[in-house]
N, CA, C and O atoms as a GROMACS GRO file, in nm:
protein
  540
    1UNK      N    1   0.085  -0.117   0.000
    1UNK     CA    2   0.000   0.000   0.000
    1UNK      C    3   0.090   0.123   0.000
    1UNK      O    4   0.172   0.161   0.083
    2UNK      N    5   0.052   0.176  -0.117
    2UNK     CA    6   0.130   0.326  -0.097
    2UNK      C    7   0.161   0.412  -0.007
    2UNK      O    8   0.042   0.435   0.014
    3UNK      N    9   0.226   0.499   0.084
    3UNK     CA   10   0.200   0.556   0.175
    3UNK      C   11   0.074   0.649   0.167
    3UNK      O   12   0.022   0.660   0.277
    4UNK      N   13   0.015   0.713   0.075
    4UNK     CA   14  -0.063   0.812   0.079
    4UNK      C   15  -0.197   0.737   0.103
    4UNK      O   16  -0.280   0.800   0.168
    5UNK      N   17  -0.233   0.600   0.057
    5UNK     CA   18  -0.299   0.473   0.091
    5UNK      C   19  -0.309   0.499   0.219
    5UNK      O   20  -0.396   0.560   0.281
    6UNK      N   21  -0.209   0.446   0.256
    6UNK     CA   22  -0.182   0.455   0.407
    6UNK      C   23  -0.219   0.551   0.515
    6UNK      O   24  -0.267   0.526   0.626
    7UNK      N   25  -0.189   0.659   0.464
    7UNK     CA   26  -0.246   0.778   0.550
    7UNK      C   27  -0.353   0.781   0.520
    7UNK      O   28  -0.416   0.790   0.625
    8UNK      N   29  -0.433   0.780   0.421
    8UNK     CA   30  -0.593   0.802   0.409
    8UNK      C   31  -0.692   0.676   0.483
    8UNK      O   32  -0.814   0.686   0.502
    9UNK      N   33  -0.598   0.550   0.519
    9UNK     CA   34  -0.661   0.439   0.596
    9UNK      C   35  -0.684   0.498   0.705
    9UNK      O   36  -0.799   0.511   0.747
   10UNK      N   37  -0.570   0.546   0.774
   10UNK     CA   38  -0.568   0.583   0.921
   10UNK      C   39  -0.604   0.709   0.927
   10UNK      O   40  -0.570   0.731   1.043
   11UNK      N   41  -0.643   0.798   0.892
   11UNK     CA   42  -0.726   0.932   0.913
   11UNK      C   43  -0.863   0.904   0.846
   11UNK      O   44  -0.927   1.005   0.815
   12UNK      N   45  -0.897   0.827   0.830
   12UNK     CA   46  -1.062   0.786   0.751
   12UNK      C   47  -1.091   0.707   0.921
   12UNK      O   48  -1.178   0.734   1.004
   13UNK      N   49  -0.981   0.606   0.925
   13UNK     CA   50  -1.023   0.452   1.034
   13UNK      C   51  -1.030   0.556   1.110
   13UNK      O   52  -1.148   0.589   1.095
   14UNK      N   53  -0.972   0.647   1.198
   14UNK     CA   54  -0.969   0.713   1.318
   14UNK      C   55  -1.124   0.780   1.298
   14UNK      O   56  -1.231   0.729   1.329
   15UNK      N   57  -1.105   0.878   1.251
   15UNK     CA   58  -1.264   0.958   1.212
   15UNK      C   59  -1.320   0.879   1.219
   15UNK      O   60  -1.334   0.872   1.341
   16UNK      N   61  -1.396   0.764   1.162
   16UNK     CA   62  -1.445   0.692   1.154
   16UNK      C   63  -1.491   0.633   1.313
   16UNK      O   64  -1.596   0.653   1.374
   17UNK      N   65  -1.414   0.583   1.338
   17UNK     CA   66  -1.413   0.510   1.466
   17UNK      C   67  -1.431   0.620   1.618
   17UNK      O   68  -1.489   0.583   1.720
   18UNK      N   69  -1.387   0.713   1.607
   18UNK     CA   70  -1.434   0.818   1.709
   18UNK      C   71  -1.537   0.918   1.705
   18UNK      O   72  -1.585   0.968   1.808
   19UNK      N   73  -1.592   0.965   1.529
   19UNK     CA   74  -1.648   1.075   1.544
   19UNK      C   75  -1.810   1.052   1.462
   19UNK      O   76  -1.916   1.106   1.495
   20UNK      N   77  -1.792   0.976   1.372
   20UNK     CA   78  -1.857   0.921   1.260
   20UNK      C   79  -1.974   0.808   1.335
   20UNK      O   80  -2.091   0.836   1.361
   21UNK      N   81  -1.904   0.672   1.362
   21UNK     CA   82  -1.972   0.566   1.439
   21UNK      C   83  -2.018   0.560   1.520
   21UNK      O   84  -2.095   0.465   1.534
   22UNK      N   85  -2.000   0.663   1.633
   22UNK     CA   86  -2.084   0.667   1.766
   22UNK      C   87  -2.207   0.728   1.756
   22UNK      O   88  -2.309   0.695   1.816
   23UNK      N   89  -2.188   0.864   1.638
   23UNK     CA   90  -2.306   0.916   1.619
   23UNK      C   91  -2.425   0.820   1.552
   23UNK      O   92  -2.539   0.802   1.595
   24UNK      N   93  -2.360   0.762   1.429
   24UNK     CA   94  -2.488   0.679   1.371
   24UNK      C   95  -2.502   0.586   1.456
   24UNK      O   96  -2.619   0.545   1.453
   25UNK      N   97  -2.446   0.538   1.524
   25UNK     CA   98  -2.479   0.401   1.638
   25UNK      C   99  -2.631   0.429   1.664
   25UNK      O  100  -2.724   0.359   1.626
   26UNK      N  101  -2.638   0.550   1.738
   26UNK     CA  102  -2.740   0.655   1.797
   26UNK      C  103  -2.898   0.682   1.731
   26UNK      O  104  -3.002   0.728   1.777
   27UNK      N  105  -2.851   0.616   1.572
   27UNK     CA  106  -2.959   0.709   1.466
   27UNK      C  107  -3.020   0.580   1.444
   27UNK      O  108  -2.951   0.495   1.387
   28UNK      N  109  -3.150   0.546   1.482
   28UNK     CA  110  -3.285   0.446   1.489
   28UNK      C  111  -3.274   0.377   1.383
   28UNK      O  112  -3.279   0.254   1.390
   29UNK      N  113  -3.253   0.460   1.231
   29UNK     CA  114  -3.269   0.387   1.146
   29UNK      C  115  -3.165   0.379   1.014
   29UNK      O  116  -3.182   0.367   0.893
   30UNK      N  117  -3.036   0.391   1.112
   30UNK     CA  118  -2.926   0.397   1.037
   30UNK      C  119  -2.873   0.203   1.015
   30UNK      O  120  -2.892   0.122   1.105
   31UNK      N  121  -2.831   0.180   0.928
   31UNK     CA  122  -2.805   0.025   0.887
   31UNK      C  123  -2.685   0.002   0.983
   31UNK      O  124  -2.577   0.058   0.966
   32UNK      N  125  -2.710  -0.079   1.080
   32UNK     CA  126  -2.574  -0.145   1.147
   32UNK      C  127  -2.550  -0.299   1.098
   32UNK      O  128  -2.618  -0.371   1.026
   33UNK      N  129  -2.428  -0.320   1.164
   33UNK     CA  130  -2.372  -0.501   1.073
   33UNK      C  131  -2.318  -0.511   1.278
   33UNK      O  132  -2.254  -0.450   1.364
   34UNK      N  133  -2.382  -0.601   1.262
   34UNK     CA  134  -2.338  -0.676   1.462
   34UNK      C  135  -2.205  -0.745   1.427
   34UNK      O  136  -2.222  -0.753   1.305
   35UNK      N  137  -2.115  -0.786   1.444
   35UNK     CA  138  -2.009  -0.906   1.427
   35UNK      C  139  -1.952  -0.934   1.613
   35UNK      O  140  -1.950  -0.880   1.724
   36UNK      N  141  -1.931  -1.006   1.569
   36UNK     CA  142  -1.840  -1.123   1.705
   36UNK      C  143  -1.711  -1.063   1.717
   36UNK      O  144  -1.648  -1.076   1.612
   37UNK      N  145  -1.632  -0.985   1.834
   37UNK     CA  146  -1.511  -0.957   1.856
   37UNK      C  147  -1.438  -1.039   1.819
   37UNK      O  148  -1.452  -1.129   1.902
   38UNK      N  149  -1.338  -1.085   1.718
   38UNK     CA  150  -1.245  -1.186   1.718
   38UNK      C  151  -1.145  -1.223   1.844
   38UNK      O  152  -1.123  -1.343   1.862
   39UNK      N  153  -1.087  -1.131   1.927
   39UNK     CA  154  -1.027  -1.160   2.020
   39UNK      C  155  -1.128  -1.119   2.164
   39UNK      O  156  -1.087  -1.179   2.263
   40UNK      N  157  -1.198  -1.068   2.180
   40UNK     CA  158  -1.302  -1.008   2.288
   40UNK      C  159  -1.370  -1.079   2.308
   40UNK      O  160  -1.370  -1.126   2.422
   41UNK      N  161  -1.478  -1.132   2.200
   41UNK     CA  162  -1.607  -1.218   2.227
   41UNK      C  163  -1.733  -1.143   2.238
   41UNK      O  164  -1.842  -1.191   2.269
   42UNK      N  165  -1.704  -1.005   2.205
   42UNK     CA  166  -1.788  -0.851   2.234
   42UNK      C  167  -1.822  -0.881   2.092
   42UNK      O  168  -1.748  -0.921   2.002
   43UNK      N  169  -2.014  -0.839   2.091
   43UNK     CA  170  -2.050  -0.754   2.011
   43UNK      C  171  -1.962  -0.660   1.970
   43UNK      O  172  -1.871  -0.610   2.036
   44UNK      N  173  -2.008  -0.629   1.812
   44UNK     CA  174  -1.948  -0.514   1.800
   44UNK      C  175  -2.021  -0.476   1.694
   44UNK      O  176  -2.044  -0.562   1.609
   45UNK      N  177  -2.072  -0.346   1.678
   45UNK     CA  178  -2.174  -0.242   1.603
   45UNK      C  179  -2.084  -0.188   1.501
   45UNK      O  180  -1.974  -0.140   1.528
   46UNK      N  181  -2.123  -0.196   1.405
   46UNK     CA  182  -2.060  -0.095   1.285
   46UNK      C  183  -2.202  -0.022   1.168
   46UNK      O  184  -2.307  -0.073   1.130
   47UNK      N  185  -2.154   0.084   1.147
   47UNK     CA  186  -2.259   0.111   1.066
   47UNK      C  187  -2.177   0.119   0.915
   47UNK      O  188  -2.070   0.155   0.866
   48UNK      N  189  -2.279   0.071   0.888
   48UNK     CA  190  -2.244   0.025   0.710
   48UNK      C  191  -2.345   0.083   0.627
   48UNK      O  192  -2.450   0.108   0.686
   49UNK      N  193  -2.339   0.111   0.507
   49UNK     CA  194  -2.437   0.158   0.384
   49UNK      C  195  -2.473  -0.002   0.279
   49UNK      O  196  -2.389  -0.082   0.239
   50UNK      N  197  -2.574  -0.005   0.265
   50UNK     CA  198  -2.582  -0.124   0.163
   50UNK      C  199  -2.726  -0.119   0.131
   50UNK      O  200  -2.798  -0.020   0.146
   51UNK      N  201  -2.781  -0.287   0.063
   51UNK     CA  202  -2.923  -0.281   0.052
   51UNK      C  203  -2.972  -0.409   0.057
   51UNK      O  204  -2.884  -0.490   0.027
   52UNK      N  205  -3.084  -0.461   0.084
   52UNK     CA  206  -3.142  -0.581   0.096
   52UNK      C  207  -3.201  -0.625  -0.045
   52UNK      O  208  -3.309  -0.584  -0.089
   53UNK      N  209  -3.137  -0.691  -0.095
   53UNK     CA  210  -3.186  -0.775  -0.230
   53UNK      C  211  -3.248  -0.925  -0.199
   53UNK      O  212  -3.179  -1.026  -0.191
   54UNK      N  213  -3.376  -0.920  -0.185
   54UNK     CA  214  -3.422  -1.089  -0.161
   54UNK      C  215  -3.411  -1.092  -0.012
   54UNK      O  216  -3.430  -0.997   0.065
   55UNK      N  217  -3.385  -1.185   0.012
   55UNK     CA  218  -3.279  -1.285   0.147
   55UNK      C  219  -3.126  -1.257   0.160
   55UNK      O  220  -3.044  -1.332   0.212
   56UNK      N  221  -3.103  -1.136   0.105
   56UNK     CA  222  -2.964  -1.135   0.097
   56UNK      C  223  -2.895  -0.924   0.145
   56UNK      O  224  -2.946  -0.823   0.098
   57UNK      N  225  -2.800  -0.927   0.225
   57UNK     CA  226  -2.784  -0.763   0.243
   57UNK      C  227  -2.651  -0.794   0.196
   57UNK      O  228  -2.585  -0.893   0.230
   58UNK      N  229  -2.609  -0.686   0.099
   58UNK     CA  230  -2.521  -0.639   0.012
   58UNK      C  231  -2.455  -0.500   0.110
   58UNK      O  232  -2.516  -0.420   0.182
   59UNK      N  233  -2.326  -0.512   0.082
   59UNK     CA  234  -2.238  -0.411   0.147
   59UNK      C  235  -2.112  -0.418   0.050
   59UNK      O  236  -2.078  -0.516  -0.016
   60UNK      N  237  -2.037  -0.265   0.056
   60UNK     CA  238  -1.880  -0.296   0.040
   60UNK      C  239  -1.830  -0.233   0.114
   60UNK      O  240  -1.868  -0.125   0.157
   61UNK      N  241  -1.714  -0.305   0.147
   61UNK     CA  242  -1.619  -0.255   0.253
   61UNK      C  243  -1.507  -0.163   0.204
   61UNK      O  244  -1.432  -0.213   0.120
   62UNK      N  245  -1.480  -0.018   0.246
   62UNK     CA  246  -1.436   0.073   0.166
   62UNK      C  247  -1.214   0.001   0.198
   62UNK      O  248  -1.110   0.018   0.135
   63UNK      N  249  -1.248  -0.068   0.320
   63UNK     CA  250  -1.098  -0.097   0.323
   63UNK      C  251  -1.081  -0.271   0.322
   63UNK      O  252  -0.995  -0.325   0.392
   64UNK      N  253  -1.154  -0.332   0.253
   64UNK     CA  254  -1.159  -0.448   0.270
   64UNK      C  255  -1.086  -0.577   0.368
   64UNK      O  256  -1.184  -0.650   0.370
   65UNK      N  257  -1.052  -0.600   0.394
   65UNK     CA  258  -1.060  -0.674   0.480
   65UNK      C  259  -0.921  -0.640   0.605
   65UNK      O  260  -0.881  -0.722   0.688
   66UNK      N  261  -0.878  -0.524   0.589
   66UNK     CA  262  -0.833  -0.476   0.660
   66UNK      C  263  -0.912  -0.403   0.772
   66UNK      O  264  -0.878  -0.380   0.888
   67UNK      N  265  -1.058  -0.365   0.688
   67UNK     CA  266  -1.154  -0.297   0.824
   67UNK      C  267  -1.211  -0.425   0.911
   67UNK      O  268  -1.250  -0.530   0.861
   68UNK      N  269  -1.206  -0.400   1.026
   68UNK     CA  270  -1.237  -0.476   1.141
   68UNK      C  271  -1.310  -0.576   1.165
   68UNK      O  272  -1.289  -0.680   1.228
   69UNK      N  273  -1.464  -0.505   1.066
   69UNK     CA  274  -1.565  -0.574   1.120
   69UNK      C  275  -1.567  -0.718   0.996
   69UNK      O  276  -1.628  -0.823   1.016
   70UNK      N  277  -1.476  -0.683   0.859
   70UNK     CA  278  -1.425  -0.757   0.810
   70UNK      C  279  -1.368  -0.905   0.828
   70UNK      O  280  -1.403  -1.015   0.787
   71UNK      N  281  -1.259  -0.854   0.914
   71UNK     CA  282  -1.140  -0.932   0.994
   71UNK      C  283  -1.273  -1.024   1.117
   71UNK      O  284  -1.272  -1.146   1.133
   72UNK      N  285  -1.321  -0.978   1.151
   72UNK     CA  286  -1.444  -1.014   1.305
   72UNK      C  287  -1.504  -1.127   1.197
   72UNK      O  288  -1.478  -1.242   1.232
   73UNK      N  289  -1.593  -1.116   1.050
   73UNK     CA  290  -1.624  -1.197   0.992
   73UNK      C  291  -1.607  -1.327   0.928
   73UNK      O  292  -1.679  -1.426   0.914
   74UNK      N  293  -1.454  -1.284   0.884
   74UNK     CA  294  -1.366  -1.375   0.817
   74UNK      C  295  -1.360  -1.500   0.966
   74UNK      O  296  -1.376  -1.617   0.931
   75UNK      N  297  -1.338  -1.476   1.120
   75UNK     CA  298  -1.355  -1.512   1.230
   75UNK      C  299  -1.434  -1.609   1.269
   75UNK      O  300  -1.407  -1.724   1.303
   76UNK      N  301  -1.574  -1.532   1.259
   76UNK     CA  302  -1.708  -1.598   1.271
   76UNK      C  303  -1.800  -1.514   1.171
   76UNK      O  304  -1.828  -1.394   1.170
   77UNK      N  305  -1.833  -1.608   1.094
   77UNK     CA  306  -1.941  -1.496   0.983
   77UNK      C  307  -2.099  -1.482   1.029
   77UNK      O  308  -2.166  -1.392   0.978
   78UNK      N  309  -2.155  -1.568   1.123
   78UNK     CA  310  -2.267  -1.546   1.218
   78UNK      C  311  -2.260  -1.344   1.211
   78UNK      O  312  -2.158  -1.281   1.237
   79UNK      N  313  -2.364  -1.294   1.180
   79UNK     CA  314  -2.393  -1.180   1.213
   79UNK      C  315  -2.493  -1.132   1.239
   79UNK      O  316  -2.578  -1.218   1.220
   80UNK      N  317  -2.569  -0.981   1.296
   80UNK     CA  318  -2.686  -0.949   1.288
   80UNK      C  319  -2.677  -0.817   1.209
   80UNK      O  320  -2.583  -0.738   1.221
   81UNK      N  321  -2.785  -0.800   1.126
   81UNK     CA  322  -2.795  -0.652   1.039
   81UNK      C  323  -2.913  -0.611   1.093
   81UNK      O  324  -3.009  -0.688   1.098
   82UNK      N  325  -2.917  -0.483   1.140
   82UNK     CA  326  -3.040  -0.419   1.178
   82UNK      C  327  -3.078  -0.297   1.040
   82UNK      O  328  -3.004  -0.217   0.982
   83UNK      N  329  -3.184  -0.319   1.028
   83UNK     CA  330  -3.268  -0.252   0.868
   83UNK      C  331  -3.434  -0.202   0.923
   83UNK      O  332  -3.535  -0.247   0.978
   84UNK      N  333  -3.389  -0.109   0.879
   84UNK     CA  334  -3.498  -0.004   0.948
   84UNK      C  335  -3.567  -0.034   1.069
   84UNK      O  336  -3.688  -0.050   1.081
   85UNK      N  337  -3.444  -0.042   1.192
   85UNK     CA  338  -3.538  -0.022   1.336
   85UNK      C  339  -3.497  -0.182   1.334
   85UNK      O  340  -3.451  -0.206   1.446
   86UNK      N  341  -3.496  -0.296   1.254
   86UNK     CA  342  -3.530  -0.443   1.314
   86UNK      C  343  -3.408  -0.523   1.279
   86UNK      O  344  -3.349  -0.524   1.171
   87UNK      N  345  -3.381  -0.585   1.378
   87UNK     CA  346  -3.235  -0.692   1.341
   87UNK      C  347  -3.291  -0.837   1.291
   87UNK      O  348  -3.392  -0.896   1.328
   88UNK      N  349  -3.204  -0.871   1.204
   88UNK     CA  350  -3.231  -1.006   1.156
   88UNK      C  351  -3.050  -1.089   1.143
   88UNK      O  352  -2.945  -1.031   1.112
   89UNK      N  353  -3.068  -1.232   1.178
   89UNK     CA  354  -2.955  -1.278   1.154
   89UNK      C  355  -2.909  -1.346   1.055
   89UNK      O  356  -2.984  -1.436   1.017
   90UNK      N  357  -2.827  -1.335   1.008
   90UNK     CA  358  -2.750  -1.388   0.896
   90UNK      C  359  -2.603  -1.444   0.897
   90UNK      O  360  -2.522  -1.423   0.988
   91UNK      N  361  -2.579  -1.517   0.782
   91UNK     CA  362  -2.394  -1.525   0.751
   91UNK      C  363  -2.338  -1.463   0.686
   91UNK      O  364  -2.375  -1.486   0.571
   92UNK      N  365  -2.252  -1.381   0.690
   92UNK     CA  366  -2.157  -1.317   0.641
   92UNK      C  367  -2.088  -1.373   0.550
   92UNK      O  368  -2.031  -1.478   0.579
   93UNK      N  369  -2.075  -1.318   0.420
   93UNK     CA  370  -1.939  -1.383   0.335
   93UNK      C  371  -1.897  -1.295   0.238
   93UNK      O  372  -1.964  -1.254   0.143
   94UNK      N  373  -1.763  -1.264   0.268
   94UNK     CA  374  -1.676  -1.167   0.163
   94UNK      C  375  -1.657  -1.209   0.033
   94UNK      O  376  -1.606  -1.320   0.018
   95UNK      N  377  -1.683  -1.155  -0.048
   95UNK     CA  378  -1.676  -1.221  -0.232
   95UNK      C  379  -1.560  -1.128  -0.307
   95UNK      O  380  -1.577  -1.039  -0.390
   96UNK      N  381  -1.417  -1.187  -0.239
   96UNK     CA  382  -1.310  -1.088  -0.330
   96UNK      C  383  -1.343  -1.098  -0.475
   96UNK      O  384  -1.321  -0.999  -0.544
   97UNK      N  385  -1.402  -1.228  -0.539
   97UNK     CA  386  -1.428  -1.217  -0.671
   97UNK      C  387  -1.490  -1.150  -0.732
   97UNK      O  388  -1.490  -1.150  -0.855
   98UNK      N  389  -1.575  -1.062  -0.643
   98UNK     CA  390  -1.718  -0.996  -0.753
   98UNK      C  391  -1.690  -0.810  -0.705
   98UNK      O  392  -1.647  -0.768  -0.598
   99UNK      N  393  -1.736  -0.726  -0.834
   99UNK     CA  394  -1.697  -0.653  -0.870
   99UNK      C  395  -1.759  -0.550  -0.802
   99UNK      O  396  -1.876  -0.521  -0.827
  100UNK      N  397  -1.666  -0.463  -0.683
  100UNK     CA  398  -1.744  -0.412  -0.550
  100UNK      C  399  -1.790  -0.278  -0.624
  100UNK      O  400  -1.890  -0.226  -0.574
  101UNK      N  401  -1.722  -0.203  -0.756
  101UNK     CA  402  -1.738  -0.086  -0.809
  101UNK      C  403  -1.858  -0.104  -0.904
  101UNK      O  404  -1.932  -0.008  -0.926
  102UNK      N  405  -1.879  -0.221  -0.959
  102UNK     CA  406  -2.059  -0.249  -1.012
  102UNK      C  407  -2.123  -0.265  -0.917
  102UNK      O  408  -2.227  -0.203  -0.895
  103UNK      N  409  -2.078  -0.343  -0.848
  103UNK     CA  410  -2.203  -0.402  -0.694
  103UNK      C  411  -2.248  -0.222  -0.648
  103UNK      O  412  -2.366  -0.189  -0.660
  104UNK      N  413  -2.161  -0.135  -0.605
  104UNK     CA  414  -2.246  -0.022  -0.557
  104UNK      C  415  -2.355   0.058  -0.653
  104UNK      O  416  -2.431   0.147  -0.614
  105UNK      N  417  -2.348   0.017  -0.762
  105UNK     CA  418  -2.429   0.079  -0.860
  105UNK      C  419  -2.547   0.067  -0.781
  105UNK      O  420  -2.592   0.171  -0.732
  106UNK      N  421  -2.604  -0.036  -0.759
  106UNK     CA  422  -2.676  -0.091  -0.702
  106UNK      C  423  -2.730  -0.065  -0.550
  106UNK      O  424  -2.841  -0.109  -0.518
  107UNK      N  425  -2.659  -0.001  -0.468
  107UNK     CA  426  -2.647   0.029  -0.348
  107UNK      C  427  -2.641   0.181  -0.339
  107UNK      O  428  -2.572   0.252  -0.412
  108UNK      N  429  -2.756   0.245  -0.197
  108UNK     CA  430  -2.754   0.357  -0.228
  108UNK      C  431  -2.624   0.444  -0.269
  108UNK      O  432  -2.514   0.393  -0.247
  109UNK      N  433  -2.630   0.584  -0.331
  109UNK     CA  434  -2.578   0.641  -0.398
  109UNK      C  435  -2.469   0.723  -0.288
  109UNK      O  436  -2.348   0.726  -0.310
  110UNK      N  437  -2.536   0.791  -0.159
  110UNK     CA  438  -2.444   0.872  -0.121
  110UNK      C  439  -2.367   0.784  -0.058
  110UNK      O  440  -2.252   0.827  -0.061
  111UNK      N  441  -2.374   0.656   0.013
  111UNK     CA  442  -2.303   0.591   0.067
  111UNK      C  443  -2.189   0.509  -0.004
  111UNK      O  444  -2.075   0.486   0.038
  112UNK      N  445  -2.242   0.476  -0.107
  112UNK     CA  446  -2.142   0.449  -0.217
  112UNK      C  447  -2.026   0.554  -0.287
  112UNK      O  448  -1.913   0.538  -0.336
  113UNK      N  449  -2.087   0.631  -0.272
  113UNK     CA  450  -1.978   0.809  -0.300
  113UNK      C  451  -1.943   0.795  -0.192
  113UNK      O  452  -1.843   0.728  -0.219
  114UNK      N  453  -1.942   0.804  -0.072
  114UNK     CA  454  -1.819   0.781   0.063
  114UNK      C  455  -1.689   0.679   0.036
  114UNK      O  456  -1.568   0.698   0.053
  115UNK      N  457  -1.781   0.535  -0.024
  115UNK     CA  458  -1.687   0.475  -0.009
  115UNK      C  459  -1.583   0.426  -0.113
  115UNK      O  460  -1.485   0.352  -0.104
  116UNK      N  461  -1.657   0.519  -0.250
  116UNK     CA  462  -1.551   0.526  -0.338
  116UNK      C  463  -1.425   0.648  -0.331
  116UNK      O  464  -1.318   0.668  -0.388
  117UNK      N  465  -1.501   0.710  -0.233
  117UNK     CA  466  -1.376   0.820  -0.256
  117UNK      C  467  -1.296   0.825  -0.124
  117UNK      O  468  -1.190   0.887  -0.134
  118UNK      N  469  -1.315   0.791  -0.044
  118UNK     CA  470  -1.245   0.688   0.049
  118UNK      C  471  -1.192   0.558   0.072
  118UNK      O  472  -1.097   0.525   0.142
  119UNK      N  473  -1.260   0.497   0.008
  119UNK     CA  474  -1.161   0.347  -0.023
  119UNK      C  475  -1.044   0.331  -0.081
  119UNK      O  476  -1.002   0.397  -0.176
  120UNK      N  477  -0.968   0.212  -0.006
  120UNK     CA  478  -0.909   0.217  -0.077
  120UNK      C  479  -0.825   0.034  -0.091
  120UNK      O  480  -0.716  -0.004  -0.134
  121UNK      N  481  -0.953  -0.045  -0.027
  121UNK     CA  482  -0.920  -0.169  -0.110
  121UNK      C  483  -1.090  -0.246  -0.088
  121UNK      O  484  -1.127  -0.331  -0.008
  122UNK      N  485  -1.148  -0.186  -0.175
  122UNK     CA  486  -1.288  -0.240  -0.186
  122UNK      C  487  -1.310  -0.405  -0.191
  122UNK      O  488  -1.236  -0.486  -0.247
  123UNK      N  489  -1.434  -0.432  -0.116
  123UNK     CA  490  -1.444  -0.541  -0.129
  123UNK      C  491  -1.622  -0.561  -0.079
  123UNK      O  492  -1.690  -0.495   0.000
  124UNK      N  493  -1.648  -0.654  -0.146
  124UNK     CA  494  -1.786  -0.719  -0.147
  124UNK      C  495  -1.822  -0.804  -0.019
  124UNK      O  496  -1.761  -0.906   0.012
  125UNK      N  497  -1.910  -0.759   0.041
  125UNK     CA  498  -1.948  -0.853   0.167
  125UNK      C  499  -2.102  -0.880   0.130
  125UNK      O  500  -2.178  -0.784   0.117
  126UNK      N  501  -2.157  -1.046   0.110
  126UNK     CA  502  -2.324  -1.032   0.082
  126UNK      C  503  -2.357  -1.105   0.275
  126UNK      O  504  -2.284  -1.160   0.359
  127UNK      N  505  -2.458  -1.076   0.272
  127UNK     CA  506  -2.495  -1.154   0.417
  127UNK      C  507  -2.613  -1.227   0.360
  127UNK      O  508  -2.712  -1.181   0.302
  128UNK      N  509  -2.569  -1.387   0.398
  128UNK     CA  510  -2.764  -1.408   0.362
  128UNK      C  511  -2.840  -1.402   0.501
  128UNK      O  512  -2.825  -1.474   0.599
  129UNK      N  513  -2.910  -1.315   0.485
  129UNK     CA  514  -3.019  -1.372   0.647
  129UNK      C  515  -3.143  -1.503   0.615
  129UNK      O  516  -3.188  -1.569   0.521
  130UNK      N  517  -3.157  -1.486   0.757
  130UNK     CA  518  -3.164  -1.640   0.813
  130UNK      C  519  -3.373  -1.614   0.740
  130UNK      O  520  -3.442  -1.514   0.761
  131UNK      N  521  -3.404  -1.715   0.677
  131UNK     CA  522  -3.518  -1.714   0.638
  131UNK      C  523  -3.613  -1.719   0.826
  131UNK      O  524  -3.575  -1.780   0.926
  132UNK      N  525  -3.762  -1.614   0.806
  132UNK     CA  526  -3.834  -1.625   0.908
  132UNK      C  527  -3.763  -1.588   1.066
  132UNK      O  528  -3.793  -1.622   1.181
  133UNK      N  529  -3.670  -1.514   1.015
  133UNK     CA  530  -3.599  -1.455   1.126
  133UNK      C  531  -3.708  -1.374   1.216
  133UNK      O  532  -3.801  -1.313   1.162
  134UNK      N  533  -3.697  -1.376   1.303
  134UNK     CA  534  -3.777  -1.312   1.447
  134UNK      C  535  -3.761  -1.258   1.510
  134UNK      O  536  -3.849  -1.219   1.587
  135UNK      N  537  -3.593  -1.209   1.519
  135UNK     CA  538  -3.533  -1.102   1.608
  135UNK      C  539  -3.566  -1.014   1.608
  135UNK      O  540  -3.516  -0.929   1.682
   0.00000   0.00000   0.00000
């Protein structure tokens, strides 16, 4: 990774993680992704942009599998996505093969403009949730 890569990881990850995430944590009907602490065993909340196609929530990860909740997946892919107000559970699975810069076509627009112009190793995460989920 280039250095300038580099610096835009860690001044995006920081913002991100202190100023950005706590607020949407907060916002009722902002899209969160639950994952399993890999070393903790903690929940852990992230808010993500994506969309529900079918049985299935579509995301890309603007730093691929270098962002956390990534790394937490690759771990245990068991997750919960909360979508408007309601959590449902699903599995997680990263698709380095499929094409994360078409996939956002597809996925709302401003969130996808974040994470193209901030990314900087995109990657495809689909979740299938769990049919007749009740959570």
């Amino acid at each position: 990774m280039s250095r300038l890569a580099e610096l835009r990881f860690r001044a995006t990850t920081a913002f991100q993680r202190h100023v950005v995430n706590p607020l949407a944590r907060r916002l009722p009907g902002h899209t969160l992704i639950e994952t399993t602490g890999r070393v903790s065993g903690v929940p852990r909340r992230t808010p993500v942009g994506g969309r529900r196609v079918g049985g299935s929530f579509w995301l890309v990860s603007e730093f691929g599998r270098r962002s956390q909740y990534v790394r937490n997946i690759e771990a245990d892919p068991r997750v919960r996505v909360r979508l408007h107000g309601r959590w449902h559970t699903g599995t997680a699975h990263p698709l380095p093969d499929d094409d994360p810069v078409a996939r956002m076509r597809g996925l709302p627009r401003f969130n996808s403009a974040a994470v193209r112009a901030l990314g900087t190793d995109l990657l495809t995460v689909r979740v299938d949730l769990d049919p007749d989920d009740g959570s």
